[in-house]
C-alpha positions in Angstrom: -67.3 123.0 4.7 -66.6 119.8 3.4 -61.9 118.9 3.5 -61.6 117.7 -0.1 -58.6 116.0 1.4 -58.5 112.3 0.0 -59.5 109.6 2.1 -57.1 106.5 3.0 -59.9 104.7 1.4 -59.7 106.7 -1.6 -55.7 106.0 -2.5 -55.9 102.7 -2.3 -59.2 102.9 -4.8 -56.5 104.8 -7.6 -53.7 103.5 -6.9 -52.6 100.7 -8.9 -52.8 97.0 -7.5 -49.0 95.4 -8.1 -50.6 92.2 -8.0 -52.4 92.7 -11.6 -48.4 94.2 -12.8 -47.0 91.7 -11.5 -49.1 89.4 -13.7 -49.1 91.2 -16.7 -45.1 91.5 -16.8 -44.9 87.5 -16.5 -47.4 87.0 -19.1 -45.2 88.7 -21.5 -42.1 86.8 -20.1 -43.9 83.6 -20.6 -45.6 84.6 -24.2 -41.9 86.2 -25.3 -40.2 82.8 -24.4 -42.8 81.2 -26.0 -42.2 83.0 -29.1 -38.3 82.2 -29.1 -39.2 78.7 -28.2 -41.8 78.5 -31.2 -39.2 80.3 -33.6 -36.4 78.3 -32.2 -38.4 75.0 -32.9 -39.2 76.0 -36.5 -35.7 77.2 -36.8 -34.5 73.5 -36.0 -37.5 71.9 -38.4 -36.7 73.6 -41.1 -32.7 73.1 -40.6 -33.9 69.3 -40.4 -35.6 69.3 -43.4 -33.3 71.1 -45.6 -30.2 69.8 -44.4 -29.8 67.8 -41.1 -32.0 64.9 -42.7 -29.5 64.8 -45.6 -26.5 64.0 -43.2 -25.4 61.4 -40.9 -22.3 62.0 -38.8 -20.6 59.7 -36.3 -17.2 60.1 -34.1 -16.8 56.7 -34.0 -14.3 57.0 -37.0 -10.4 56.1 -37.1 -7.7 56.3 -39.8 -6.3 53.6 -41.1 -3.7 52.5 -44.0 -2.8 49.3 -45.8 0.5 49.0 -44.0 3.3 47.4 -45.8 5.5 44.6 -43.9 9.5 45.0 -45.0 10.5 41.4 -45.3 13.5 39.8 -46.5 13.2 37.0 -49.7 16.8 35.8 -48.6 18.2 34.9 -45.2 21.4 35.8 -43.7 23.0 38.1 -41.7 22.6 41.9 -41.0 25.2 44.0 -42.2 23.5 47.3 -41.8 20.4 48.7 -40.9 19.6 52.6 -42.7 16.5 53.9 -40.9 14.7 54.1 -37.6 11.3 54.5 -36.9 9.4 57.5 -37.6 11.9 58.0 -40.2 10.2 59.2 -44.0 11.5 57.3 -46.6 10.8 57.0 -50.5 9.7 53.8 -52.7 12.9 52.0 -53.2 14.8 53.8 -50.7 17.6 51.2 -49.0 16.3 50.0 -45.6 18.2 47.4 -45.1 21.7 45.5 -46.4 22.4 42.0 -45.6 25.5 40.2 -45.8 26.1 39.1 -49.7 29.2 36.4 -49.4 27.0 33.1 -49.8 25.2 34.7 -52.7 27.9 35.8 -54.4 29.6 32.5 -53.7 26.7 31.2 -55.3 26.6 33.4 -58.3 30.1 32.4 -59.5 29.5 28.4 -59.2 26.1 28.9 -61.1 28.1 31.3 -63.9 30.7 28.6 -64.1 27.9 26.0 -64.4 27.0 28.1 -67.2 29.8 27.9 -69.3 30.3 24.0 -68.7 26.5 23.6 -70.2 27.8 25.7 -72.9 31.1 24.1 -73.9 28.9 20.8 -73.4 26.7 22.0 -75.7 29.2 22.8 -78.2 30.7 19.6 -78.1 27.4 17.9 -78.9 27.3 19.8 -82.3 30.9 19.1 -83.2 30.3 15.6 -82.6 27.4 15.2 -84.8 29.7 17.1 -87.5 32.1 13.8 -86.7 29.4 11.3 -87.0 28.1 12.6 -90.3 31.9 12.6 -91.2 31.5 8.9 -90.6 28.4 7.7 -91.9 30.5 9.3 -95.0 33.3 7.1 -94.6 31.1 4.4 -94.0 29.5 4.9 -97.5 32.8 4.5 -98.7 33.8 1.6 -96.9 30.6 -0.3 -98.1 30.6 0.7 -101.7 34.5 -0.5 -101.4 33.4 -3.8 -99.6 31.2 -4.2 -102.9 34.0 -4.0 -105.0 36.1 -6.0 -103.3 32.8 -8.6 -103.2 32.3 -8.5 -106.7 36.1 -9.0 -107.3 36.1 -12.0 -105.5 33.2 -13.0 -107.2 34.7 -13.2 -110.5 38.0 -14.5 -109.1 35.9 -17.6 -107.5 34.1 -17.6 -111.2 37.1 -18.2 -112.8 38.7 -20.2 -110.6 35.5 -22.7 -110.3 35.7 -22.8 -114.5 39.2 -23.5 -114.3 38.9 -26.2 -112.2 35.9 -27.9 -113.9 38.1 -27.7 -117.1 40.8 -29.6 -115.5 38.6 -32.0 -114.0 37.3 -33.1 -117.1 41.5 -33.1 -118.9 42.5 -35.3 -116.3 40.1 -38.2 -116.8 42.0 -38.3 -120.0 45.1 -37.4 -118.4 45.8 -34.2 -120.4 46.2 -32.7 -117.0 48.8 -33.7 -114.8 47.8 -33.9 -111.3 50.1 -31.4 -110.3 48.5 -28.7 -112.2 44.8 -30.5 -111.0 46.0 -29.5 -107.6 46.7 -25.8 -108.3 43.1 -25.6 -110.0 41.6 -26.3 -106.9 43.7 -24.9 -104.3 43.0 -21.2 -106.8 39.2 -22.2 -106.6 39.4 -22.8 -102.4 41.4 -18.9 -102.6 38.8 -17.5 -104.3 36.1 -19.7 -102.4 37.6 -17.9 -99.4 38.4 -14.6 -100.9 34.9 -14.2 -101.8 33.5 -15.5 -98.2 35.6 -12.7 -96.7 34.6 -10.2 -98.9 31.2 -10.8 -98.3 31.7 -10.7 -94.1 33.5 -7.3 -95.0 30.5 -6.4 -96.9 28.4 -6.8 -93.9 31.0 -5.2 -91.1 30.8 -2.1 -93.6 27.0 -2.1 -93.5 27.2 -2.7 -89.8 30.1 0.3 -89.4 27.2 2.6 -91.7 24.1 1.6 -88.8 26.1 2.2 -85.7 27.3 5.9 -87.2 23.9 6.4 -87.9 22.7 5.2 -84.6 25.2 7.4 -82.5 24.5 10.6 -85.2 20.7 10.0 -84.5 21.4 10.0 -80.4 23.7 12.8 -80.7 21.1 14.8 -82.5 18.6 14.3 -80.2 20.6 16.6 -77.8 20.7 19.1 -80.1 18.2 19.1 -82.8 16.6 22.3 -83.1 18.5 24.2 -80.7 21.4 26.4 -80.8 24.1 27.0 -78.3 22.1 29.9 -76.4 18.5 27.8 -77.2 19.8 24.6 -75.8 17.9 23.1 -72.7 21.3 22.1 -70.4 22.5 25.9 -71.1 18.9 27.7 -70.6 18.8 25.7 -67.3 22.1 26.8 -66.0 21.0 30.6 -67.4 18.4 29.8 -64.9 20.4 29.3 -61.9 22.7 32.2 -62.8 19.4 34.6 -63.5 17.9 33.1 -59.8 21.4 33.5 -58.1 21.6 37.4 -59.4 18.3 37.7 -57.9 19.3 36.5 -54.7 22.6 39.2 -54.9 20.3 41.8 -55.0 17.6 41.2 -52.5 20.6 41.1 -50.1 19.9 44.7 -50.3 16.3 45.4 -49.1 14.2 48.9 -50.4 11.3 50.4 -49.2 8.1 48.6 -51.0 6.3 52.2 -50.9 7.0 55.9 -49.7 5.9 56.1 -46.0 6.6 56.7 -42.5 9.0 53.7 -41.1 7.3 52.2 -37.7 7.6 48.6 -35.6 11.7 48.2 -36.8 12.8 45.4 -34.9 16.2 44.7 -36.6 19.9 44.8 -35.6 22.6 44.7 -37.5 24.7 41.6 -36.8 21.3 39.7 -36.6 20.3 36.9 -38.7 17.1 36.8 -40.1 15.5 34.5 -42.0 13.5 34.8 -45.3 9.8 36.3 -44.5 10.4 37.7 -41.2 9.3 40.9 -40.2 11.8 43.0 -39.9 10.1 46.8 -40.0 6.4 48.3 -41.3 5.9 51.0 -43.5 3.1 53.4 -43.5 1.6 55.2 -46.5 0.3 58.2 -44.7 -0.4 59.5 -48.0 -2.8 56.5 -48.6 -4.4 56.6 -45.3 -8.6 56.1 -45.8 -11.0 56.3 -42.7 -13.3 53.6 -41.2 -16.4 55.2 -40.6 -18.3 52.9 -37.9 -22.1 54.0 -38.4 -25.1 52.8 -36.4 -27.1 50.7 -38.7 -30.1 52.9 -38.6 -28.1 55.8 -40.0 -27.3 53.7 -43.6 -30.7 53.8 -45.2 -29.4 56.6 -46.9 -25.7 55.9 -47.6 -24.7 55.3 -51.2 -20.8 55.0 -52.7 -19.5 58.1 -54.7 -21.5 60.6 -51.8 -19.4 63.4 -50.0 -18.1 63.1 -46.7 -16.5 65.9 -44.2 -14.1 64.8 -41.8 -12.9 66.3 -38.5 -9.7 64.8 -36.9 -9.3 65.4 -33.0 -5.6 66.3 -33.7 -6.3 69.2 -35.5 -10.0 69.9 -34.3 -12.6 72.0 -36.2 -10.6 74.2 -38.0 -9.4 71.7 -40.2 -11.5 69.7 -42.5 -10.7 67.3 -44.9 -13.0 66.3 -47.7 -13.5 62.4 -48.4 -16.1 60.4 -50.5 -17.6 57.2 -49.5 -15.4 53.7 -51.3 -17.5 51.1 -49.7 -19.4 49.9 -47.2 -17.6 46.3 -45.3 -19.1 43.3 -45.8 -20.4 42.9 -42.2 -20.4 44.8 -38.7 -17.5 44.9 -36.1 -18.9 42.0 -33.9 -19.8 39.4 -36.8 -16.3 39.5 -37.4 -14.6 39.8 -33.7 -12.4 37.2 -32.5 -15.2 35.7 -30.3 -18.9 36.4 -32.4 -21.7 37.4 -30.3 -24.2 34.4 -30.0 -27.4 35.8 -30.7 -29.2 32.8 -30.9 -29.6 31.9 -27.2 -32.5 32.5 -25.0 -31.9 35.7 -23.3 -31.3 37.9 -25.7 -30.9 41.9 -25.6 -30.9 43.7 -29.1 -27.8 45.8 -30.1 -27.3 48.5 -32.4 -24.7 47.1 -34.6 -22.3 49.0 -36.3 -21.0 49.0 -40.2 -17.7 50.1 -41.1 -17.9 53.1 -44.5 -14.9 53.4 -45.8 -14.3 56.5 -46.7 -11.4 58.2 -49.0 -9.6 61.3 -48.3 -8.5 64.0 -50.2 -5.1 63.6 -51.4 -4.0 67.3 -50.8 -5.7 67.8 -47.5 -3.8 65.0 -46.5 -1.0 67.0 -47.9 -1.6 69.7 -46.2 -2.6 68.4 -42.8 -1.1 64.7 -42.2 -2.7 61.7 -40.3 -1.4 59.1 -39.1 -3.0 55.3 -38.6 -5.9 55.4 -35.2 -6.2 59.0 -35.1 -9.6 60.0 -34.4 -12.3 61.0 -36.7 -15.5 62.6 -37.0 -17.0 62.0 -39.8 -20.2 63.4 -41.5 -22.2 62.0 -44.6 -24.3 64.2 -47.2 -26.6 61.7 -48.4 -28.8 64.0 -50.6 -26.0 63.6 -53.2 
């Protein structure tokens, strides 16, 4: 009777081969990866397209501030010094106080200058009040002199009439000689009375032209002026005005509210007018230069949005900006030493262009920079 006991040769015919599951298990790996690959890769084209093309970002960024230098207009010495670095301080906050004794000194001689120019000034308009008093009396002495000229006049009329009479008597010798003589010693009086007359005529028109004269050079220092208007006393208003200016920059303020840095000044130093003697940054101004590769600006217009990332803070914070400008020219164009490009052996460079970039006054508020922190900054360019 036939064993219907299976054969060696028949397991191996049923079982499976683990060769063929081998295969099909890494066929499904390979199809499944394949799959996330495929999804992963349209995942990132359509991220791309809908918003990855509309965005360039860099980490090449920095903040950066227009720093105010604290200068003195005035030299002298240092009497005290009110703030240290990293110190806040408001727009007109005292920073500094130099020594005031010169300027003061020179405040009093420029007030006292002052009122000289105006006591001069004065005396010029009460001396063309004499001088037209003058020319007055000068009118009087000339219509006097005429008097007295036509006086004499007369007198030498008669006196020359007398004398002709007698002249003519005494060739018949009704005259006596005697009273000949007086005839013409009354005529030679009156010849002389009327010569002096007329000299005084003249001094009296002289006197009226040298009263006029002076009046006339007088007014010239005054005409059209007052006290207050005249030129001498606006000049030495000058000087006091420039010496009160001088009083007060003795005492130095803060140009801007910001965050005191680089103080270099003692008290009991003497410094002279336009040194340096601290910065002051406006934190709350600071901006961000944005150095993009030149390929990544096609896009880049003023007015778009930008988010910004500062390494002191990382991710979690961002701040919102908008695109001001874009410089003039890259980094290297305007480096200390230019690159010459126009040599031989030459390698192309990406170049960079700095964006500035505004920041959001309240998330500067709210998180603070400070000048060469680290950015990141990232562009929308579909706005």
């Amino acid at each position: 009777m036939f064993d219907s006991q299976d054969t060696p040769e028949t397991d191996a015919l049923a079982a499976p081969a683990p060769e063929a599951k081998t295969n099909g298990n890494r066929k499904a790996l390979f199809a499944g990866l394949g799959a996330v690959v495929l999804l992963g890769a349209a995942g990132y084209g359509a991220y791309y397209a809908l918003v990855g093309s509309h965005h360039v970002e860099t980490d090449n960024a920095y903040v950066g501030a227009y720093v105010a230098q604290v200068t003195p207009l005035v030299g002298g010495p240092v009497r005290s010094v009110a703030v240290n670095d990293t110190q806040a301080v408001k727009q007109g906050q005292v920073l500094v106080v130099l020594d005031d004794t010169d300027a003061r000194i020179a405040l009093a001689s420029a007030q006292a200058d002052l009122a000289t120019a105006q006591r001069k000034v004065r005396g010029y308009l009460a001396t063309d009040q004499s001088l037209s008093a003058q020319i007055a009396a000068r009118d009087a002495d000339q219509v006097r002199a005429a008097a007295t000229l036509a006086s004499a006049r007369s007198d030498l009329d008669r006196t020359r009439v007398d004398l002709d009479r007698r002249k003519a008597l005494a060739a018949t010798g009704a005259v006596s000689g005697d009273e000949l003589t007086r005839a013409q010693n009354a005529y030679a009086n009156a010849q002389a009375a009327y010569d002096s007359a007329k000299a005084a005529q003249v001094q009296a028109a002289a006197n009226r032209a040298a009263a006029v004269g002076s009046l006339a050079a007088n007014t010239v220092l005054t005409d059209g002026t007052s006290v207050d208007t005249n030129p001498e006393v606006a000049a030495a208003r000058a000087r006091v005005d420039q010496a009160s200016v001088d009083l007060a920059r003795t005492v130095i303020r803060a140009p801007i509210d910001g965050v005191v840095t680089r103080r270099n000044v003692q008290a009991g130093q003497r410094v002279a007018a336009g040194a340096v003697l601290m910065q002051v940054v406006p934190v709350q101004q600071a901006y961000v230069d944005a150095n993009f590769k030149e390929g990544q600006l096609r896009k880049v217009r003023i007015g778009q949005p930008v988010e910004l990332e500062a390494d002191l803070y990382g991710g979690s914070v961002k701040y919102h900006g908008t695109v001001t400008g874009l410089s003039g020219g890259t980094g290297s164009a305007f480096a200390l030493i230019p690159a010459q490009n126009a040599t031989g052996n030459w390698i192309k460079v990406v170049q960079r262009l700095p964006v500035r970039v505004a920041i959001d006054p309240a998330d500067l508020k709210a998180h603070p920079l400070r000048v060469g922190l680290s950015m990141k900054a990232t562009i929308d360019t579909a706005s």
